[in-house]
MDAnalysis code that builds the backbone (N, CA, C; Angstrom):
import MDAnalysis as mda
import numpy as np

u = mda.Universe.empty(351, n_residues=117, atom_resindex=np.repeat(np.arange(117), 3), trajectory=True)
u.add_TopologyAttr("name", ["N", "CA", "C"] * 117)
u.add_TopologyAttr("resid", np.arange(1, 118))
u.add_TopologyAttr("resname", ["UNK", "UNK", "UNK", "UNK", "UNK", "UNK", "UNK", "UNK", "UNK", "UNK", "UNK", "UNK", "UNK", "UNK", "UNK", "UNK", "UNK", "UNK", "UNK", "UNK", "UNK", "UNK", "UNK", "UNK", "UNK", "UNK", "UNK", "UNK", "UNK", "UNK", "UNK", "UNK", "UNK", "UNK", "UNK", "UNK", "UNK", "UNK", "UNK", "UNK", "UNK", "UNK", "UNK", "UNK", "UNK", "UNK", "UNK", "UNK", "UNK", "UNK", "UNK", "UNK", "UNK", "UNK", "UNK", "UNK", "UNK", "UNK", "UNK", "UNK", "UNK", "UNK", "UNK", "UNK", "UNK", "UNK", "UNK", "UNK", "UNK", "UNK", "UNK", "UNK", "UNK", "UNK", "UNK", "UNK", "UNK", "UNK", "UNK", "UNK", "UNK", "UNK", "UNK", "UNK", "UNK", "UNK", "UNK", "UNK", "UNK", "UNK", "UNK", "UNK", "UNK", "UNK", "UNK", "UNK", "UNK", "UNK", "UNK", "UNK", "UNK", "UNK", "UNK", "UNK", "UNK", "UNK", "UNK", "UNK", "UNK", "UNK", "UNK", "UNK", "UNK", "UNK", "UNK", "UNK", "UNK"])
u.atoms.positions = np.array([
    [4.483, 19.463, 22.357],
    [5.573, 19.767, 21.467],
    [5.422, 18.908, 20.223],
    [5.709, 19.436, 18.972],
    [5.653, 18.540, 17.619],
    [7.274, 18.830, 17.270],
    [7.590, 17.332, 16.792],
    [9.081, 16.985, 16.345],
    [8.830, 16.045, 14.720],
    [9.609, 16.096, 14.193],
    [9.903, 15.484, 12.851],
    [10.707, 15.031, 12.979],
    [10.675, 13.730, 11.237],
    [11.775, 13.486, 10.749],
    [11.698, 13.697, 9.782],
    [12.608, 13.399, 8.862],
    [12.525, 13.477, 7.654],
    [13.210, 12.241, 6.350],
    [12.746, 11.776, 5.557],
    [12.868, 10.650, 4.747],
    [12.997, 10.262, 3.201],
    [13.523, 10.220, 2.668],
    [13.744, 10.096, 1.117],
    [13.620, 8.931, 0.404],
    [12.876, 8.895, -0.444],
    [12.762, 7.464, -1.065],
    [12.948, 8.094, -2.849],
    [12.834, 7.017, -4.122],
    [12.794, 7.249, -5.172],
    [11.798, 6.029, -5.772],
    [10.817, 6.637, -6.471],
    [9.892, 5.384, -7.320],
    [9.175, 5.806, -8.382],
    [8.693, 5.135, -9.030],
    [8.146, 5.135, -10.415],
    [6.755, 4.992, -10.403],
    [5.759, 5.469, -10.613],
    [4.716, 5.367, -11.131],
    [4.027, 5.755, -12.758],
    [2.566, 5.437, -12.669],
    [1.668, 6.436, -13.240],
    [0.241, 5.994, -12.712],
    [-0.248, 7.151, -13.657],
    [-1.682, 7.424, -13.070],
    [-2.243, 6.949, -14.040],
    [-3.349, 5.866, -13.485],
    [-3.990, 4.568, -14.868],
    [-5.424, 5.515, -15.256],
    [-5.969, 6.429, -14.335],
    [-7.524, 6.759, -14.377],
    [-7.463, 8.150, -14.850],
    [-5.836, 9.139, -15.373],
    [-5.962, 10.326, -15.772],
    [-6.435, 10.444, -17.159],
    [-7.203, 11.195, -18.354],
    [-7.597, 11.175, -19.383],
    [-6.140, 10.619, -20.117],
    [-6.356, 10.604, -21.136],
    [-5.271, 9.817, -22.289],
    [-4.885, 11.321, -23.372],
    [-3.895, 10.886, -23.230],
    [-2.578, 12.486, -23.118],
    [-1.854, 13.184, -22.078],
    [-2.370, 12.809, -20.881],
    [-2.423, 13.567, -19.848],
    [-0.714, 12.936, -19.196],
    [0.383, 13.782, -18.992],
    [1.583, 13.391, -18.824],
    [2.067, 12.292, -18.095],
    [1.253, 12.499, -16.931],
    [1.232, 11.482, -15.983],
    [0.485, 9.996, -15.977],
    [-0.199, 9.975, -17.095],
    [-0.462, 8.013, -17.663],
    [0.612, 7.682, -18.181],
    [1.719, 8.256, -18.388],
    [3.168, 7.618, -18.765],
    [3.647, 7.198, -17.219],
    [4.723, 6.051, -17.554],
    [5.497, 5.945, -16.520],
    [6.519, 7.210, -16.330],
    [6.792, 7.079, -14.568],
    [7.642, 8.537, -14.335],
    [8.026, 7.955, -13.240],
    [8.955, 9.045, -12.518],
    [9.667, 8.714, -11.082],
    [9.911, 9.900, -10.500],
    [9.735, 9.764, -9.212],
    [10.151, 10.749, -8.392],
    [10.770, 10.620, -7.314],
    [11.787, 11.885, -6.611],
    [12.356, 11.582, -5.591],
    [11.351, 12.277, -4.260],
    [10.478, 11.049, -3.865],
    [10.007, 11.795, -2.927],
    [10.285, 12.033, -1.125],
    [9.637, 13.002, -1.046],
    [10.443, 13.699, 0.424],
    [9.207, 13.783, 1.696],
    [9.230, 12.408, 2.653],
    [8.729, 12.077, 3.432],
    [8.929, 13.078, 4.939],
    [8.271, 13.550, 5.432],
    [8.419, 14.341, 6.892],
    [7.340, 13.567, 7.542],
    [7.838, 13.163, 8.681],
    [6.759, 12.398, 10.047],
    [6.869, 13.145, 11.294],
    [5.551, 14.242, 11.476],
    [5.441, 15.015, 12.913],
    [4.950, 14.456, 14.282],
    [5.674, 14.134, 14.638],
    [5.160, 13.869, 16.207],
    [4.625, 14.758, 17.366],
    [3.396, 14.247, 17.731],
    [3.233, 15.370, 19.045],
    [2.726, 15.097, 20.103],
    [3.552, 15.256, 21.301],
    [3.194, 14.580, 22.482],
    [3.992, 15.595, 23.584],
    [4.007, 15.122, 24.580],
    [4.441, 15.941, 25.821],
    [6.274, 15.911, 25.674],
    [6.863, 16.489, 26.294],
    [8.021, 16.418, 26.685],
    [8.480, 15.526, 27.943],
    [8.727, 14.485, 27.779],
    [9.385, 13.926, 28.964],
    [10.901, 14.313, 29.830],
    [10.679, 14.716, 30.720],
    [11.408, 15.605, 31.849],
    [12.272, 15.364, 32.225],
    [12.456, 13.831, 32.257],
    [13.735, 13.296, 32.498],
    [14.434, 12.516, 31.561],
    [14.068, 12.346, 29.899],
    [14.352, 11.885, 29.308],
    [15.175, 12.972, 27.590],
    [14.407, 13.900, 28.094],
    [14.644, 15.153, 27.547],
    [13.761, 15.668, 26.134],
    [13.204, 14.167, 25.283],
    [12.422, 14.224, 24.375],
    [10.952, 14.195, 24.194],
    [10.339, 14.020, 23.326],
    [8.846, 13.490, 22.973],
    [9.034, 12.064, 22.368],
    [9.542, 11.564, 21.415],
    [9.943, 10.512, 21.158],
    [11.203, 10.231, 20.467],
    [11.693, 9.152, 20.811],
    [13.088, 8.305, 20.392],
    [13.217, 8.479, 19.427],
    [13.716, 9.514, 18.493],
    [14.005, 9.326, 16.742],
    [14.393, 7.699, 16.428],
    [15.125, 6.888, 17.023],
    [15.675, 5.763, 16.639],
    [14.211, 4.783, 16.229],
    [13.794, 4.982, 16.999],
    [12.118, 3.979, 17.453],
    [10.955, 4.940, 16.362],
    [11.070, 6.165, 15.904],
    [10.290, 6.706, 14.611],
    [10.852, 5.724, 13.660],
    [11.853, 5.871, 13.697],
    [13.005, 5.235, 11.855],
    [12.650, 3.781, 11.708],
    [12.423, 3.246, 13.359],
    [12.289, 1.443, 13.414],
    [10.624, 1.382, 12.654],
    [9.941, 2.227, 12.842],
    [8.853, 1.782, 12.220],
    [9.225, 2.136, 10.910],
    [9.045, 3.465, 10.735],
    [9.081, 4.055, 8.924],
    [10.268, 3.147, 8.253],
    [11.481, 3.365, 8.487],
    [11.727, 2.927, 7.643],
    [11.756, 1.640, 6.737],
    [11.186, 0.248, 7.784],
    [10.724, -0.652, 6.733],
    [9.870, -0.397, 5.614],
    [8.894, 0.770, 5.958],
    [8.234, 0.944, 5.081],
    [9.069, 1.339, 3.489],
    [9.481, 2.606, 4.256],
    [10.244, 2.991, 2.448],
    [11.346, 2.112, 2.240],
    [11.687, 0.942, 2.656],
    [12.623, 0.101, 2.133],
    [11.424, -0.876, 1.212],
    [10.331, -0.745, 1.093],
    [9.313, -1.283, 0.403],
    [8.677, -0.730, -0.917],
    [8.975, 0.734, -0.447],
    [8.472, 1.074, -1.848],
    [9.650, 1.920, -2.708],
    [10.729, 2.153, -1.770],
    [11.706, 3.154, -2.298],
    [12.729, 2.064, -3.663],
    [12.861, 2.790, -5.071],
    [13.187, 1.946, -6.291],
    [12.338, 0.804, -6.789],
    [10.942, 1.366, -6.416],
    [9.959, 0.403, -7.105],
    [8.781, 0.929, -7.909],
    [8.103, 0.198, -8.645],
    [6.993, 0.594, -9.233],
    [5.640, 0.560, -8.518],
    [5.278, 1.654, -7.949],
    [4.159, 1.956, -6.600],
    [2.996, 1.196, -7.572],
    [2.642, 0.933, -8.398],
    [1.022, 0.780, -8.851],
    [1.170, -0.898, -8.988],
    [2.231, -1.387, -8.547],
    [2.290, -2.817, -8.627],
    [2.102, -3.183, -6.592],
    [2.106, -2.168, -6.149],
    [2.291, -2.687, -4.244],
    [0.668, -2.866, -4.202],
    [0.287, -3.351, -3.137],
    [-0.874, -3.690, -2.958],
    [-1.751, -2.173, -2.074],
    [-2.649, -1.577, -2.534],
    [-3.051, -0.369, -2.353],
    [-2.690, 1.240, -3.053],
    [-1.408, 0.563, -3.844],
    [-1.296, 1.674, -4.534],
    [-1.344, 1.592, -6.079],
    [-2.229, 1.177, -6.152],
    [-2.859, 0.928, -7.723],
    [-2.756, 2.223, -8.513],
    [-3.465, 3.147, -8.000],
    [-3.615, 4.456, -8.310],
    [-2.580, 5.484, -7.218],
    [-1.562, 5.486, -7.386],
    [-0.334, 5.971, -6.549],
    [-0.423, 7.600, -6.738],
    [-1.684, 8.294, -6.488],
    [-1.198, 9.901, -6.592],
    [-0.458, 10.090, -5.300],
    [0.266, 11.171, -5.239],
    [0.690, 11.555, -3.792],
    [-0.178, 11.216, -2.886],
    [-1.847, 11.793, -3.009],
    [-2.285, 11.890, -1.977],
    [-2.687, 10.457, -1.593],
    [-2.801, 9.061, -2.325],
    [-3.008, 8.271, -1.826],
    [-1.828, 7.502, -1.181],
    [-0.898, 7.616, -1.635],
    [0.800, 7.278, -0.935],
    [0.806, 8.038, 0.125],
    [0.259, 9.109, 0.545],
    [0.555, 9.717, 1.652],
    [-0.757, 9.070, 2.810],
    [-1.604, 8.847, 2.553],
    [-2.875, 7.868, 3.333],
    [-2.144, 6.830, 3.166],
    [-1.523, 5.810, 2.182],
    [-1.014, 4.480, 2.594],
    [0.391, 4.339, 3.385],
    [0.918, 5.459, 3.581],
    [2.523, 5.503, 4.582],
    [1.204, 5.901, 6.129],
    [0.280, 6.377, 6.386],
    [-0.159, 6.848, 7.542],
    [-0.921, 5.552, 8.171],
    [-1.546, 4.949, 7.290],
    [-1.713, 3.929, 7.465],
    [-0.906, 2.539, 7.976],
    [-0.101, 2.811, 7.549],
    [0.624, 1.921, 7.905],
    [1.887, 2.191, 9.487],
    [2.014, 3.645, 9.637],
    [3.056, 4.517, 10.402],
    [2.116, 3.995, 11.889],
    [1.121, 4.664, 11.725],
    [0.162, 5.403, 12.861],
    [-0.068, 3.791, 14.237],
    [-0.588, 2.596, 13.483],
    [-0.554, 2.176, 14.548],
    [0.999, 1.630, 15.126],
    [1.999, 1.992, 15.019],
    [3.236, 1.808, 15.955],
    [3.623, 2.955, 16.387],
    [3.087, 4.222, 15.878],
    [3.256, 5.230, 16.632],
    [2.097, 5.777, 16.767],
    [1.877, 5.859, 17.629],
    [0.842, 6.600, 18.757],
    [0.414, 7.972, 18.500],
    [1.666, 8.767, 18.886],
    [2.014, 9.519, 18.473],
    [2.366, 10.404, 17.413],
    [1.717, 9.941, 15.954],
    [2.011, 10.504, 15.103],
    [0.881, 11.665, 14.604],
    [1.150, 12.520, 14.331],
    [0.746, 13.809, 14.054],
    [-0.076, 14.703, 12.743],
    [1.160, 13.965, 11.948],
    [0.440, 14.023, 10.139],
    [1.835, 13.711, 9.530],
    [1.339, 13.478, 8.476],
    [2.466, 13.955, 7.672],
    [3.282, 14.168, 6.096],
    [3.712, 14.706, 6.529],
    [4.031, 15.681, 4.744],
    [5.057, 14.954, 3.200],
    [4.057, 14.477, 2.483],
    [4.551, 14.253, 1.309],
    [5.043, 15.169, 0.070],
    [5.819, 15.391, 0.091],
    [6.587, 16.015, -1.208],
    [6.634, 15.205, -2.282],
    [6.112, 15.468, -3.535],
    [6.364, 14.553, -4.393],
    [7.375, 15.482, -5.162],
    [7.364, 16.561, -5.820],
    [8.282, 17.646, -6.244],
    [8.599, 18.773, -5.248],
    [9.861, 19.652, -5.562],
    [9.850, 20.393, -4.511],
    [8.542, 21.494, -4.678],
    [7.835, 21.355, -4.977],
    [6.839, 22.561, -5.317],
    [5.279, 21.516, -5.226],
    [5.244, 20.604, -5.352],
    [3.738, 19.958, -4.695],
    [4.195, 18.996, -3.375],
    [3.093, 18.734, -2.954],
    [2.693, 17.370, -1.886],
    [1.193, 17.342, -1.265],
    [1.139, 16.754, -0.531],
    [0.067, 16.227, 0.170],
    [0.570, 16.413, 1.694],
    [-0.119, 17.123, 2.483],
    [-0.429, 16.825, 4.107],
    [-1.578, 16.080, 4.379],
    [-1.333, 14.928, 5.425],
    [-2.342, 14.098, 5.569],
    [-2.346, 14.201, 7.403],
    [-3.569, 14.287, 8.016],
    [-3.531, 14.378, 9.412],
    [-4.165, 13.476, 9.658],
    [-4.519, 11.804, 9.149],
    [-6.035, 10.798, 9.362],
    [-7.140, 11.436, 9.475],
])
């Protein structure tokens, strides 16, 4: 069975290595929209796959780290495109959950990044 959550943060970047004009070497911000899939068995007597409470205990220190900040100042996100924010949240998710699956970065409602490691 695969289960989610889902997560909201807001931050500022830009992109230092895009040509010069290019919209995104300005500073900008976005509200981005974190989903974390889990997939594992159903436990029978417990009724779930995993504890939503115990997903949130890991993630959310994370986006209390980058959520209202400037991503190209954190350490690894120099170059903050989605798709590397979405490798540095998996990175960091995956070894306290076991169980994690992939998962889906929204940077607008109309782009993101899926990342599966």
């Amino acid at each position: 069975m695969i289960i989610f959550k889902k997560f909201t943060f807001d931050s500022a970047h830009s992109l230092p290595f895009v040509p010069d004009g290019h919209k995104c070497k300005e500073v900008h911000g976005h509200t981005y929209k974190l989903t974390v899939f889990i997939e594992g068995e159903l436990d029978e007597k417990l009724g779930w796959v995993m504890d939503f409470k115990e997903l949130k205990d890991v993630v959310k220190p994370l986006i209390n780290k980058i959520d209202h900040k400037y991503l190209n100042d954190i350490e690894g996100l120099e170059n903050p495109t989605c798709e590397v924010i979405a490798k540095w949240l998996w990175d960091r998710i995956k070894p306290g959950v076991p169980l994690l699956k992939k998962i889906q970065l929204d940077e607008t409602p109309t782009s993101g990044a899926v990342y599966e490691g």
